[in-house]
C-alpha positions in Angstrom: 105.9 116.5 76.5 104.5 113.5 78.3 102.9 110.2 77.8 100.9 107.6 79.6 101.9 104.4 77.6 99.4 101.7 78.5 100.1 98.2 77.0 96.6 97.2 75.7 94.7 94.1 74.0 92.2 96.2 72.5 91.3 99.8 72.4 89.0 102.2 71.0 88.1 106.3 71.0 84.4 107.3 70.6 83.4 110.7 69.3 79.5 111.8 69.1 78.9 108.0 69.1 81.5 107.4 66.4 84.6 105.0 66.6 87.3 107.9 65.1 90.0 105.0 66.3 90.5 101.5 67.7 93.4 98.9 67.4 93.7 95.3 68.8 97.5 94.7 70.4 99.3 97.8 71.0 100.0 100.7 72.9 97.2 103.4 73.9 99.5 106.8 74.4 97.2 109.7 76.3 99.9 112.7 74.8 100.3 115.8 76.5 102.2 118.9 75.3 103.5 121.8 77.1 104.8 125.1 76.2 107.7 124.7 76.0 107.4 121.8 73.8 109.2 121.3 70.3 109.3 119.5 67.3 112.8 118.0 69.1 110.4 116.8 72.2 108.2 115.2 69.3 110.2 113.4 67.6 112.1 111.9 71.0 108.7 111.0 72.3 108.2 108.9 69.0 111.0 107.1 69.1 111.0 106.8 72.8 107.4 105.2 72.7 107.6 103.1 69.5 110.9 101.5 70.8 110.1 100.7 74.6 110.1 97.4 75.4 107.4 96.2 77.4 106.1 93.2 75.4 106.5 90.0 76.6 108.9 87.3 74.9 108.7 83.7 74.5 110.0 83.7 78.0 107.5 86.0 79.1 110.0 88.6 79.7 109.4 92.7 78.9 111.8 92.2 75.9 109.7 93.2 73.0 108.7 96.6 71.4 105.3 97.4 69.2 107.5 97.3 66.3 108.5 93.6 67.5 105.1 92.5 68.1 103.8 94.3 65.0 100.9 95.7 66.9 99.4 99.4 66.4 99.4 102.8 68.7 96.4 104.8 69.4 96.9 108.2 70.4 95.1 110.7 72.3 95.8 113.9 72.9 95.0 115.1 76.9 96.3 118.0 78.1 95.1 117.3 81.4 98.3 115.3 81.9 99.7 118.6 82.7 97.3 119.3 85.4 99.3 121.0 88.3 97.4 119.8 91.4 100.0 121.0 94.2 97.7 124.4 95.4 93.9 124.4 96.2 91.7 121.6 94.9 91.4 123.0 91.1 94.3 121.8 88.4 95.7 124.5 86.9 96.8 123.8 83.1 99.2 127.0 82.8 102.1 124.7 81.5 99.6 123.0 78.7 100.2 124.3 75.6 98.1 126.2 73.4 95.8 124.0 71.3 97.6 125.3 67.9 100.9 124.1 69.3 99.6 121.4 71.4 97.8 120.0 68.0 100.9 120.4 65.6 103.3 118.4 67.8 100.4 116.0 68.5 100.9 115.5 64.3 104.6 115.3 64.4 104.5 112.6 67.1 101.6 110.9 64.9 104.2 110.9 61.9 107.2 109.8 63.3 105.3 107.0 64.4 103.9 106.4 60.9 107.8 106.9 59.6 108.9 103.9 62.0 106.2 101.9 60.2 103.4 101.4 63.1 100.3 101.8 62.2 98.3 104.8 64.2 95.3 105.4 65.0 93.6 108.2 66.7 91.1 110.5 69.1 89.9 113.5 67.6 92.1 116.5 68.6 90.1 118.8 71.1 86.8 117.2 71.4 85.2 115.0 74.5 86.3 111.3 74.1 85.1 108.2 75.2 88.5 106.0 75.2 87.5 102.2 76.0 90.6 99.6 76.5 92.1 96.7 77.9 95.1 97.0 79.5 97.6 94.3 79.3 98.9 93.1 82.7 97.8 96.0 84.1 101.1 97.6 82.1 101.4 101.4 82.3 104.3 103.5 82.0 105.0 107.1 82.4 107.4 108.8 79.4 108.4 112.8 79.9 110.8 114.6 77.5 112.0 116.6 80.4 111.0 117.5 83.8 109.4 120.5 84.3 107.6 120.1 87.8 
C-alpha cells in the first residue's frame, strides 16, 4: 500500500460538480493499493499516517501529528500511484489491485482512521475527481507498507 501525505490548509474532492469531501487543516492522503495488499497493510498505513508528525510546534518544529493538531484527513483513492513507468512511455498498473480489493482496504484504512478519532472525509471510490488543495509549506511525504519496486 502507499500514500502521498500532503500537509494541507484546505482541501476539497469534486464529483459531477459535487463537493463528496473537503476539510480545512489536515492531511490530504492520495491511497493506493496493490495486490498483494492486506487488511495488515491497512491498518499499518492508518496508524502510520494518523501518527506522523509533520505539524509544526510552538517552535515551529515538525513535532506534531493530525491527532495533535486536531485537524481532519481526506482520502482519495488513486491507483495510479502504482503506475510502473520504467519500460516504454505507457504506465503499466499490473501491481494495482483489483477495484473489489483496492476498495475494501480503501474502507479499512478509512476506519482505522475513524477508530483513532480523526475525522475523514472522502473522494468517491472509482470515479474521475477533481481534488483542489493547499498544501502547507509545500509538505509532502511518501508512506509505503513495503517495497515492491
Amino acid at each position: 500500500m502507499r500514500a502521498v501525505v500532503q500537509r494541507i490548509s484546505e482541501g476539497r474532492v469534486v464529483v459531477n460538480g459535487q463537493i463528496s469531501g473537503a476539510i480545512d487543516e489536515g492531511l490530504l492522503v492520495f491511497l493506493g493499493v496493490t495486490k498483494r495488499d492486506t487488511i495488515e497493510d491497512a491498518k499499518y498505513m492508518a496508524e502510520k499516517t494518523v501518527n506522523l508528525r509533520i505539524f509544526e510546534d510552538e517552535n515551529g518544529k515538525m513535532n506534531l501529528s493530525v491527532i495533535d493538531i486536531r485537524g481532519k484527513i481526506l482520502v482519495v483513492s488513486q491507483f495510479t500511484l502504482f503506475g510502473d513507468c520504467r519500460k516504454g512511455r505507457r504506465p503499466s498498473f499490473t501491481e494495482a489491485a483489483s477495484p473489489e480489493m483496492a476498495d475494501e482496504l480503501y474502507r479499512v484504512f478509512i476506519d482505522e482512521c475513524k477508530k483513532m478519532g480523526i475525522d475523514v472525509e472522502t473522494g468517491v471510490f472509482q470515479t474521475h475527481m477533481a481534488v483542489h488543495l493547499i498544501n502547507d509549506g509545500p509538505v509532502t511525504i511518501l508512506i509505503d507498507s513495503k517495497k515492491i519496486f
